[in-house]
N, C-alpha and C positions, 0 to 999 in steps of 0.2 A: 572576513568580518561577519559574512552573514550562516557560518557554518551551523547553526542551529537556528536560524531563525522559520519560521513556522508561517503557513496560512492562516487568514482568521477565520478559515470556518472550525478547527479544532478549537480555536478558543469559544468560540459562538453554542459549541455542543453543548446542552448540560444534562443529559439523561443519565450520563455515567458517572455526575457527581452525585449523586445524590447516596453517600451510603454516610454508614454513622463515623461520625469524627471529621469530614472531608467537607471544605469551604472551598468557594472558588474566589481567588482574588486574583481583582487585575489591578496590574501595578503602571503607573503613569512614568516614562521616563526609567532610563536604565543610569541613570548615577549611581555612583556610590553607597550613598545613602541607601538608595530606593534598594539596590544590587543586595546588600548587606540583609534589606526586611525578607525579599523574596527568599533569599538561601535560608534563612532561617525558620521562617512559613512553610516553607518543600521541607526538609527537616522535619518539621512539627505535621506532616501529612496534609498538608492542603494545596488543593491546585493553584500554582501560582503562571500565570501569563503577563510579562512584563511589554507595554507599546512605546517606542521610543520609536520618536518623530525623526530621527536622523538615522546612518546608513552603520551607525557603530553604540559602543555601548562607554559605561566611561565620563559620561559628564566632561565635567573640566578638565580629566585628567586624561592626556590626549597625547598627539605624537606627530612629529611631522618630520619627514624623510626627504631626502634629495640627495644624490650624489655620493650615495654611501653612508651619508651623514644622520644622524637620527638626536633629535631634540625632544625633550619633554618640552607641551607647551601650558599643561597646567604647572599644581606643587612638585618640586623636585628634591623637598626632602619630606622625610616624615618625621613627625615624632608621637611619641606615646603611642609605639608598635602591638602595644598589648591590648587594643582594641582587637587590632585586625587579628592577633594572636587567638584572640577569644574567638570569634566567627570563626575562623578553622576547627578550630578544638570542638563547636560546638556544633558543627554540620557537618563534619566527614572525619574521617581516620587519619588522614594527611594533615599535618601540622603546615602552617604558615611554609616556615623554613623547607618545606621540602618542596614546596612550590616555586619560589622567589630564593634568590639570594639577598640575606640583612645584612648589611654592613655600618658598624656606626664611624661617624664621620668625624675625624680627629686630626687637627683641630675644631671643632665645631663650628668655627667663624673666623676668620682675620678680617680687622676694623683696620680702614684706614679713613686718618680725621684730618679736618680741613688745615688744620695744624703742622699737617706733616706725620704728626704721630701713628704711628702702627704698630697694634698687638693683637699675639694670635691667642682666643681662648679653647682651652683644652675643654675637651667633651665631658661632661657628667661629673667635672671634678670640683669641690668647692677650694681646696686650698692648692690646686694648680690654678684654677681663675685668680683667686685671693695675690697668687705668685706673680702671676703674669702681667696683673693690672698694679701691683705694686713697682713693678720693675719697668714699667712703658709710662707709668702715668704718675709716680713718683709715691714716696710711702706715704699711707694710710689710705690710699686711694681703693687698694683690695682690700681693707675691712669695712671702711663703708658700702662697697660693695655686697661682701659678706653678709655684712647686717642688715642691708635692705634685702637678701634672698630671704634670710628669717625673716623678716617681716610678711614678707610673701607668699612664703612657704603655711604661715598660719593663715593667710587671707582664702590660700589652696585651697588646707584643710578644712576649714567654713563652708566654703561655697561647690568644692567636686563633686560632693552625692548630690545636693539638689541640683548642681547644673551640667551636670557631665551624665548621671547613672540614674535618677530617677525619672518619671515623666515630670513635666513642670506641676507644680504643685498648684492644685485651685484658687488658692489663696498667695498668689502668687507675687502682691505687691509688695507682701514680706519680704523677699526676696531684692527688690527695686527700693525700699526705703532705706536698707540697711544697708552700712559699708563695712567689709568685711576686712577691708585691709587697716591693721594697727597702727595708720600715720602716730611719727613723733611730734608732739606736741612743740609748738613754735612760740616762744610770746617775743612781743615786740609792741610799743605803745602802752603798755598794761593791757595787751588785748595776750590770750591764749590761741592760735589754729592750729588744724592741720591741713594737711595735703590733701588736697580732694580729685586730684589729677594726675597724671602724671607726669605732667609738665611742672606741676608742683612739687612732685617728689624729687625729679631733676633739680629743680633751685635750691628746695630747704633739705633734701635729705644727704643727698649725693654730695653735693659742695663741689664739683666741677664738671664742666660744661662739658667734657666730652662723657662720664660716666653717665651723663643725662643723655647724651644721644646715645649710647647700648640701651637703653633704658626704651626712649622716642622711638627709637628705629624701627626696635620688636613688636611695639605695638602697631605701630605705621604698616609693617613687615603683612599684618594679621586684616590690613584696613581701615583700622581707627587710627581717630585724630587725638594723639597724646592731651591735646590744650582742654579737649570736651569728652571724654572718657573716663567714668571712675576711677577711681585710686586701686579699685579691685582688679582691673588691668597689668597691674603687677604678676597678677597667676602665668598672663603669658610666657616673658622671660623662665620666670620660676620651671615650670611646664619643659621646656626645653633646658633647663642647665640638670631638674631633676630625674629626667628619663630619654636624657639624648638625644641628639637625630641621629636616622637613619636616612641610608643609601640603599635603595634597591637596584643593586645589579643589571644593567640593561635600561634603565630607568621608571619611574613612578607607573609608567604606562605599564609594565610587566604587575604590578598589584592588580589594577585595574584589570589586566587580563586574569588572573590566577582567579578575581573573585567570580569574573564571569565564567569560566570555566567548573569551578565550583557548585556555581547556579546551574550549571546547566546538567553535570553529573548528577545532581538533586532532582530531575524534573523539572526544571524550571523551564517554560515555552516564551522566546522571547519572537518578538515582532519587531523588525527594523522600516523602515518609512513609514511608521504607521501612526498620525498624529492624532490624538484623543481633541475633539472639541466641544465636547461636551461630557457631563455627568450624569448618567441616569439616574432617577430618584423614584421609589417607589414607596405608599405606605408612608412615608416620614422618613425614609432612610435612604443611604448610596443603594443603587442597585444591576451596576456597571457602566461599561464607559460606549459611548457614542464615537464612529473613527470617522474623519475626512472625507471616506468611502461612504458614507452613510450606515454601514454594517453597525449594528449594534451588540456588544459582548455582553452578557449579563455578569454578575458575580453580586457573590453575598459581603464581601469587603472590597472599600476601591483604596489601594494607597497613592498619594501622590508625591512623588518626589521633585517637584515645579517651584518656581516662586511665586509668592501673594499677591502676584497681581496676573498673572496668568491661570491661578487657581481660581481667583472670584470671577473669571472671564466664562468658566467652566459649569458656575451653577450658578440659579437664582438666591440659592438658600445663604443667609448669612451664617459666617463660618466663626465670627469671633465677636463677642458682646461691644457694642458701639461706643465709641471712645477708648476701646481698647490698642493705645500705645503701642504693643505689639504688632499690630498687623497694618501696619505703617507699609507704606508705600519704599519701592525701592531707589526710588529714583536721584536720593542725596546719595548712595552709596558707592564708597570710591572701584575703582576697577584697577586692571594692569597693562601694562605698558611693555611690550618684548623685545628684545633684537635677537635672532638665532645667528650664532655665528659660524663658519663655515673657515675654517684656520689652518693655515699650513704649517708646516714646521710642527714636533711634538710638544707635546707637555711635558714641561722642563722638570726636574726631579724636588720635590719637595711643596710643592704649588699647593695652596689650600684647597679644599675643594669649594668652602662658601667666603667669599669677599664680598664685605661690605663696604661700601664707600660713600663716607656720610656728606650729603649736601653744605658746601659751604654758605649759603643762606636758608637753615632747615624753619625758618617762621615764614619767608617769602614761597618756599616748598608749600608748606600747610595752607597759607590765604588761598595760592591758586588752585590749589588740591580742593578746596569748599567752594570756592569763587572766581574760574577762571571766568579770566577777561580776556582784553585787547590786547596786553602787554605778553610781551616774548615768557615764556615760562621760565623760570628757575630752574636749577638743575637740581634734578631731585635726588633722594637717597638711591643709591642702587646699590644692586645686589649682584652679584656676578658668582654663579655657578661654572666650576671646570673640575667636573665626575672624573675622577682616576679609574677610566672604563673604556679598554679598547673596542667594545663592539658597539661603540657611539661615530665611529669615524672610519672611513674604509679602509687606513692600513694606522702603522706606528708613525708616519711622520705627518697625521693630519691629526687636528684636535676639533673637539665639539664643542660651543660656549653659552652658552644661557645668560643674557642680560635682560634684569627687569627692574621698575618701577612702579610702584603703588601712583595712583592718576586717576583726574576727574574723570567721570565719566559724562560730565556735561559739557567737558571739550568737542569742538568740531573736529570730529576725527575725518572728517572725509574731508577736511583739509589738508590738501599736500604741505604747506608750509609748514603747518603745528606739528603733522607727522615728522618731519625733515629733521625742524627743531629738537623735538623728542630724543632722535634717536643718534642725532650730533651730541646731545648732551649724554647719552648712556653710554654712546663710543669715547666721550673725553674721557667720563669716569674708568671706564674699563683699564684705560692705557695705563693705570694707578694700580692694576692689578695683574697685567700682563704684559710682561716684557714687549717690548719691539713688537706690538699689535698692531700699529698700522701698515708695516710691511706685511705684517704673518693675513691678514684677510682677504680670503678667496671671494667670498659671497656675502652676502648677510640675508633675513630674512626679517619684517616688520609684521608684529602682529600688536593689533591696536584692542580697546575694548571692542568693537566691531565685530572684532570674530569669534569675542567669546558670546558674545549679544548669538550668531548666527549658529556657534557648538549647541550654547546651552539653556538659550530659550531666553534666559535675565535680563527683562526691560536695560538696555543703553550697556548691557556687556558689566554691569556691578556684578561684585563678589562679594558674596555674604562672610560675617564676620563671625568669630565665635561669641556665646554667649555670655555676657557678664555681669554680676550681682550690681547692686545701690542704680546709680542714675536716672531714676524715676520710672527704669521700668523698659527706659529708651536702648537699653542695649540687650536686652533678652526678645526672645523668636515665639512666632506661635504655637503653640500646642501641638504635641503630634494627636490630636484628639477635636475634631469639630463640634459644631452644633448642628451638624449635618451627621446620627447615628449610620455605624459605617464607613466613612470618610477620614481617612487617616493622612497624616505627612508625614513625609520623611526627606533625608537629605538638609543641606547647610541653610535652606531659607525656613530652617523650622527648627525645634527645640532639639537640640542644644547648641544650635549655630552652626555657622563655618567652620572647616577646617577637613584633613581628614580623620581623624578622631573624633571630632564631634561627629563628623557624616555616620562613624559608622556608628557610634552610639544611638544616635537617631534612628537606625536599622532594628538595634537589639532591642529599642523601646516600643515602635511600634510592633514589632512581632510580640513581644511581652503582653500587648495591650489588648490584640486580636485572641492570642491564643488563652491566656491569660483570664483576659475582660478585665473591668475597671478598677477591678482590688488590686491589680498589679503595683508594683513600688520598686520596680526598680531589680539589677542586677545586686547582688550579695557579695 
């Protein structure tokens, strides 16, 4: 892990930056995001030195081993690969693919509903989904489906350059006032609505209750709450049926490795235990980072890839004009919930790789999701991953399993019970997905918000959500740009959100914006 990592007196040097074209930037944290700015900075000829407070690089997207067995414990699929496609293309000769192996994942999903019901939807196709959900959920059920992907498909087109490919726009409330997605118009009463949610679009659009949970879930899936989320939330789903997930071979953690490897063929100098606590400021502007050690690194750009409340912990300088919405506090935001399973006996021939299994009380899910209490939890939606990937498991007659849950993160997780409860509930769902699982389990492994709070720095272990138009504003990220000149973000707690396409888009913006300056607008 630490195969290039560096002292910090090379980054402390700066006599030998000083020629023409060559900036020295230090990058806070080695996520994704941040991972993504640096390779493209080294690229563009500027020294980049990245300090990340922990012993590895990666962010959320992480790994955990035992007994042969190896688990993703961040995201375990991807989609909209042509992000990361791009960062290859545009910092070395080596393509993505010659890195990682992509595989897209087909079926894309198998739903099983509280009902009993279960259908598998086929990857990136609209008239195999259209097929599938006609034939499990009875006809007309896949053309209202259908119809609501067009709907969403134009909500897409609206809202992807300004919130996926350009920096956020100044004027940015345009964006927060308007709803991009084309709800159908409802009357009832002599009153005219539409959907402003997607719990909405579930009752009036969809017309049955389990098309509303594919619908719930994805968003759920992403970290928002379907009941309080724009109508533009639709992009999600959309997003995924129009450019597939992927499987990376070996797991998510092999991207995460390919980018750092990347970076590092670039010149990029990373620092592992090296936690920045402060921002140096000189003049009115960033003018490097401050470590633990006291050592202090200069640079003429600082990028951070942290979240907003670990970022304003780092300067005095205010970063985002007052009363700005955006730069909210993380601490209502939801987190995830794990079991690593540890399984004997093979993966039986035909097995989906993504099963979802939707909560038989999905509104009693959502209250404790906003508002845990006293009261035992719900069993929430889960998701259960089983990769067709022998080098996850030490031979062909053991298997590797991935159970998760989107979860408060203002549960008491260092309670044993809550914990217990949790993960009885994710082991019942599971059994809905794999045969004779309560014999086949060797081990399990629990991993609560708590440990992503101690990976990746995120007040209470929250995961940042992707970015999305209308809601007043309430669901898009800060600026990769301060009011501190010099001081950049990067990564999912900043524009363009969660996810890993956003992250890395967030990457190609800030490096746009440095190398670039302020006229930049965005990839073409």
């Amino acid at each position: 892990m630490r195969a290039h990592a560096q002292g910090t007196g090379s980054a402390l040097s700066v006599a030998a930056d000083k020629v023409a074209g060559m900036a020295r930037i230090a990058v806070i944290g080695a996520g994704m995001g941040a991972m993504a700015a640096a390779a493209r900075l080294a690229v563009a000829g500027h020294r980049v030195v990245v300090y990340e407070r922990t012993d590895t690089y990666g962010g959320a997207v992480r790994r955990f081993e035992r007994d042969g067995f190896r688990f993703d414990t961040g995201p375990g699929l991807l989609p909209l690969p042509a992000v990361w496609r791009d960062l290859f293309v545009k910092t070395g000769k080596e393509p993505l693919e010659a890195c990682v192996e992509l595989e897209q994942v087909d079926p894309a999903s198998h739903h099983v509903f509280p009902d009993g019901t279960r259908v598998s939807l086929p990857n990136a196709s609209r008239a195999g989904v259209v097929a599938a959900l006609d034939e499990a959920l009875g006809a007309g059920a896949g053309e209202r489906w259908g119809d609501f992907l067009v709907r969403a498909r134009e909500a897409w087109d609206r809202t992807r350059r300004p919130l996926l490919e350009e920096p956020l726009w100044p004027n940015w409330q345009v964006l927060a006032d308007k709803e991009p997605y084309p709800a159908l118009e409802r009357k009832r009463l002599l009153r005219t609505r539409k959907a402003s949610t997607p719990e909405r679009i579930g009752m009036w659009e969809l017309g049955d209750e389990r098309l509303a949970a594919l619908l719930e879930s994805c968003v759920l899936g992403y970290g928002v709450d379907p009941r309080t989320a724009p109508a533009s939330a639709a992009v999600l789903p959309y997003m995924e049926h129009a450019f597939g997930l992927w499987y990376v071979r070996g797991g998510l953690r092999e991207l995460a490795r390919a980018v750092y490897e990347r970076c590092v063929a670039r010149k990029v100098e990373f620092v592992f235990g090296a936690e920045v606590t402060r921002i140096a400021d000189k003049d009115g502007r960033a003018a490097g980072v401050e470590l633990a050690s006291g050592a202090l690194a200069e640079a003429d750009h600082v990028v951070a890839g942290v979240d907003p409340v670990r970022l304003r912990g780092l300067t005095e300088h205010p970063l985002d004009a007052d009363g700005d919405v955006r730069a909210d506090t993380v601490t209502a935001r939801p987190g995830r919930f794990t079991v690593l399973l540890a399984l004997r006996g093979a993966r039986e021939a035909g097995a989906a790789h993504r099963t979802v299994v939707h909560s038989p009380a999905p509104e009693s899910e959502l209250d404790f999701l906003v508002a845990p209490g006293g009261d035992l939890p719900p069993r929430p939606t889960v998701t259960v991953l089983r990769p067709d990937d022998p080098s996850l498991a030490p031979d062909g007659d053991h298997e590797s399993v991935v159970l998760s849950a989107v979860v408060s993160t203002e549960a008491d997780w260092k309670d044993e019970s809550t914990v217990q409860r949790y993960t009885d509930h994710l082991l019942r769902a599971a059994g809905a997905a794999i045969p004779g699982l309560g014999e086949r389990v060797l081990w399990h492994e629990v991993r609560t918000p708590e440990h992503t709070e101690d990976e990746t720095g995120a007040p209470f272990g929250a995961v940042p959500a992707p970015a999305l138009a209308a809601g007043g504003g309430r669901f898009l990220h800060p600026a990769n740009t301060t009011r501190l000149p010099g001081l950049y973000r990067a990564g999912g707690w900043s524009h363009p959100g969660g996810g890993l396409p956003h992250a890395g888009m967030s990457g190609a913006l800030v490096a746009g914006l440095i190398v670039e300056g302020p006229e930049f607008r965005g990839s073409q």
